[in-house]
N, C-alpha and C positions, 0 to 999 in steps of 0.2 A: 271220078268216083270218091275219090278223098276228101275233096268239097263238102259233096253230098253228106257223105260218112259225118263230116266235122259240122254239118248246118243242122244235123240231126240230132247229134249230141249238145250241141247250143241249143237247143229249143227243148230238148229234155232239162237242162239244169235250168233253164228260165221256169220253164212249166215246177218245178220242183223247188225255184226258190219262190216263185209265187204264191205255191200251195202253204208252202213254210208260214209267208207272211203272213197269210189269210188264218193257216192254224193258230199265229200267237195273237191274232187278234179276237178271235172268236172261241179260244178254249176256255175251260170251265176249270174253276179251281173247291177240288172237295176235300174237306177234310173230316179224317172217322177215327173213333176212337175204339179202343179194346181191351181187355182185362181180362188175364186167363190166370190161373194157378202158377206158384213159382216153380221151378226145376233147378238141378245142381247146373243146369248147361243153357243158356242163352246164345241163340245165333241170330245173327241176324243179314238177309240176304238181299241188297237192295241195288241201285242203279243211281242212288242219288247221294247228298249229305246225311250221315247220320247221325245221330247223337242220343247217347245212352249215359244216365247219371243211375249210382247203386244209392240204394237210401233204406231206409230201416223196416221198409214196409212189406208184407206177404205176400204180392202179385205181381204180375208182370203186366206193366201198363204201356200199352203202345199208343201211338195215335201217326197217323201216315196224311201226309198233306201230298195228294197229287194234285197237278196242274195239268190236262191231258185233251185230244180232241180226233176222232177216230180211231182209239188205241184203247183198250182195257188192259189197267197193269194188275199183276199179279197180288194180290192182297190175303191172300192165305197166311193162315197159322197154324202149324203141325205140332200138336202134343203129344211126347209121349213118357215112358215110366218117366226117365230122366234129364229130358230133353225138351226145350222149347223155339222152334226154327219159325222165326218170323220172314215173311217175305213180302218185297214189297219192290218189285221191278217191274221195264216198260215193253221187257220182250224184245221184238221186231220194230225197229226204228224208221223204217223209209220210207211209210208212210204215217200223215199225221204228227202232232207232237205231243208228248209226253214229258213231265219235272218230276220229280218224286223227293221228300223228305221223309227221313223218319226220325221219330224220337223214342225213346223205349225208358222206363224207368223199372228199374229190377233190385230184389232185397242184396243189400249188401251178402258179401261171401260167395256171389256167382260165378260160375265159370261164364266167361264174355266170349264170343268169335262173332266176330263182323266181316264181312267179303261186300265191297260196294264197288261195282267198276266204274263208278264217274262223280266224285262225289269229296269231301273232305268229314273224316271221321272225328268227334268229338267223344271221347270216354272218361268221367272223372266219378271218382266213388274208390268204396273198398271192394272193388268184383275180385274174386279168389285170384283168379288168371284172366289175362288179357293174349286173345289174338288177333289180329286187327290189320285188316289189308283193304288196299282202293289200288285202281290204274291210275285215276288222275286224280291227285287232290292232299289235300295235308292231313295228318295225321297226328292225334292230340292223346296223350293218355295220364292222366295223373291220378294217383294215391292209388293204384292196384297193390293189393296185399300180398302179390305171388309173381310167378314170373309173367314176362310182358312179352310179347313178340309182335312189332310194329313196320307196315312194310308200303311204302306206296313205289309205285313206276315212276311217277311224274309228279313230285312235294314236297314238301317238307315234312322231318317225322319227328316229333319229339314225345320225350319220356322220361316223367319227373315221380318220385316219392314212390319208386316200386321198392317192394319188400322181397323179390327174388332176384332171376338172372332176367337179363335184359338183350334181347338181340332188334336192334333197329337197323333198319335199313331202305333207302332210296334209290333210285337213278338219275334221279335228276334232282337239288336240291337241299339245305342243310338238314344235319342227324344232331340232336342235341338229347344229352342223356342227361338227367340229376335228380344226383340223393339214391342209390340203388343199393339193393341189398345184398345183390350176389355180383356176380360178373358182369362184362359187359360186352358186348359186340358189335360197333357202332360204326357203319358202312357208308359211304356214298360215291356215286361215279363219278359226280360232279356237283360239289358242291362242299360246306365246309362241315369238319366236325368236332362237337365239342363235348367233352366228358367231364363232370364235375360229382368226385365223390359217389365212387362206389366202394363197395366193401369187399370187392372182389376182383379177379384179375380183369383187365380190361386190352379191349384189339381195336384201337380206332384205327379206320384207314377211307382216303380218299383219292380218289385221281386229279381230282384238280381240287385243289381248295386248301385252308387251314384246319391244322389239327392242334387241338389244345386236349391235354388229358391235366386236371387239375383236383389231384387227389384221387389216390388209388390204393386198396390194401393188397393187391398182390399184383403178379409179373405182368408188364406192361410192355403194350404194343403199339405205337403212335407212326404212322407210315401215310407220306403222299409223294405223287410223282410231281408233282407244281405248285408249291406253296409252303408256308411256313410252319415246324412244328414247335411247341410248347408243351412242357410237361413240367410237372411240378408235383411235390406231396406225396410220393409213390412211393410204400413202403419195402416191391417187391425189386426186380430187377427191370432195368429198362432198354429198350428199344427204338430209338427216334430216327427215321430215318428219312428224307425227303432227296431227291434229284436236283431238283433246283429253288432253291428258295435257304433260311436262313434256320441255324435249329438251337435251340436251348432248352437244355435242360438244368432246375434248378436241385441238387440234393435235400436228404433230411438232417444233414449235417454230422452224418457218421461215414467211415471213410468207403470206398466203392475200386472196385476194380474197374479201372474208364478204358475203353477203346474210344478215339475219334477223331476223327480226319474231313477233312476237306479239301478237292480238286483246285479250289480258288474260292478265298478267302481269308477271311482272318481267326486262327484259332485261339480260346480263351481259356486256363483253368483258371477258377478263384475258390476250389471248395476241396475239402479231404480227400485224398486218392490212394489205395495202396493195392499193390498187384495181387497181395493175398487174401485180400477182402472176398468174404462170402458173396456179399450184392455185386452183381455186375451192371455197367451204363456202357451202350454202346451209341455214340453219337456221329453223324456219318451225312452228307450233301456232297455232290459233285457240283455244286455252284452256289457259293452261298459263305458266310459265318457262320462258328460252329462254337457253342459255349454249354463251358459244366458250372455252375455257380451256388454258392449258398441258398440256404431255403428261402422262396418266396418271400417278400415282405408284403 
């Protein structure tokens, strides 16, 4: 019986990856363009790569390049008072095959949301606010003039020249923040993360990977279970802590109330310390070197 069962399921995936082949050989590749009115709120809902640039102009320009062969993707566009939801997915997958891109061009100062579950998101311009998520793929966002909120399952996510707070985050793959204008929240489960110059407090943290936080104006949080932390620049109080691997933190060269230890290693101060200092630095490895030093050169 189990033979059977198993000769059965062999000749469904053969039949299923032939159909495959035959679909990328004989599907149609279309591409449409669109132009509706602008709104405070752009989304856009898709299945593939997206990529949206803000530019100075009064409409919202789409254009959607399917690849597609027994399947109709969803190609709707919903206006309304304040809102503009683009769509542009392939539905039910099991039969046939379907690609989808989109591009969308929108007047600067827009609110952005993107939701693409198989795709890598590209967003650069002055959109008000960015929110920006995919399952698989990377995730790009530069010069939003508000806060950002960038999120893939399976990528890389980075987020450069925002004008508010910043929350990025992965599960698989590096989180790279720079140039921010409020806070930061910079996540990964596995992969490394690196923060550069925010103007606000910042929380990087990884499970496996390197963490660099390099310039910060307030209380800093730098945290992995396997890998190395750096910090530098941070005007507020700091927190570096890793399990195994090696941690430096360098001062701004005013003196600091230091906690830090390590299980095994070699401990180093070379910069200002006094137990009655306002700023606190807590630096801390159960495997690893652990140093406080002057400011960055």
């Amino acid at each position: 019986m189990l033979t059977i069962v198993g000769a059965v399921l062999a000749a469904v995936c053969v039949a299923q990856l032939a159909q495959q082949g035959l679909s990328e050989l004989t599907a149609t590749t279309l591409t449409t363009t669109e132009s509706v009115p602008a709104a405070a709120v752009v989304e856009v809902v898709a299945d593939g790569d997206v990529t949206v640039l803000a530019t100075t102009g009064d409409t919202v320009e789409v254009e959607r390049r399917t690849r597609a062969l027994w399947r109709t993707p969803d190609t709707s566009t919903e206006q309304g008072d304040d809102r503009v939801v683009v769509h542009h997915t392939c539905g039910w997958r099991f039969i046939g095959t379907c690609r989808t891109s989109t591009s969308v061009h929108l007047p600067e100062g827009t609110d952005l949301v993107v939701r693409t579950s198989d795709g890598d998101v590209e967003a650069e311009g002055a959109v008000a606010t960015a929110t920006v998520r995919t399952s698989s793929g990377r995730v790009t966002v530069v010069g939003a003039t508000g806060d950002v909120e960038a999120r893939s399952s399976d990528g890389s996510v980075s987020v450069s020249g925002a004008g508010g707070e910043v929350r990025a985050r992965t599960s698989s793959g590096r989180v790279e923040v720079v140039d921010a204008g409020g806070a930061v929240a910079a996540r990964s489960s596995d992969g490394d993360v690196l923060v550069r110059d925010a103007a606000g407090t910042v929380e990087a943290r990884t499970s496996a990977g390197r963490v660099e936080v390099d310039g910060a104006g307030g209380t800093t949080s730098a945290r992995t279970s396997d890998g190395e932390v750096l910090v530098a620049g941070v005007e507020g109080d700091v927190t570096a802590v890793t399990s195994s691997g090696r941690v430096t933190v360098h001062g701004t060269g005013r003196p600091v109330a230091l906690s830090i230890s390590t299980s095994s290693g070699r401990q180093t101060v070379d910069a200002p310390t006094d137990p009655g200092a306002s700023r606190t630095v807590t630096i801390r490895t159960s495997d690893g070197d652990v140093a406080y030093l002057g400011p960055r050169g």
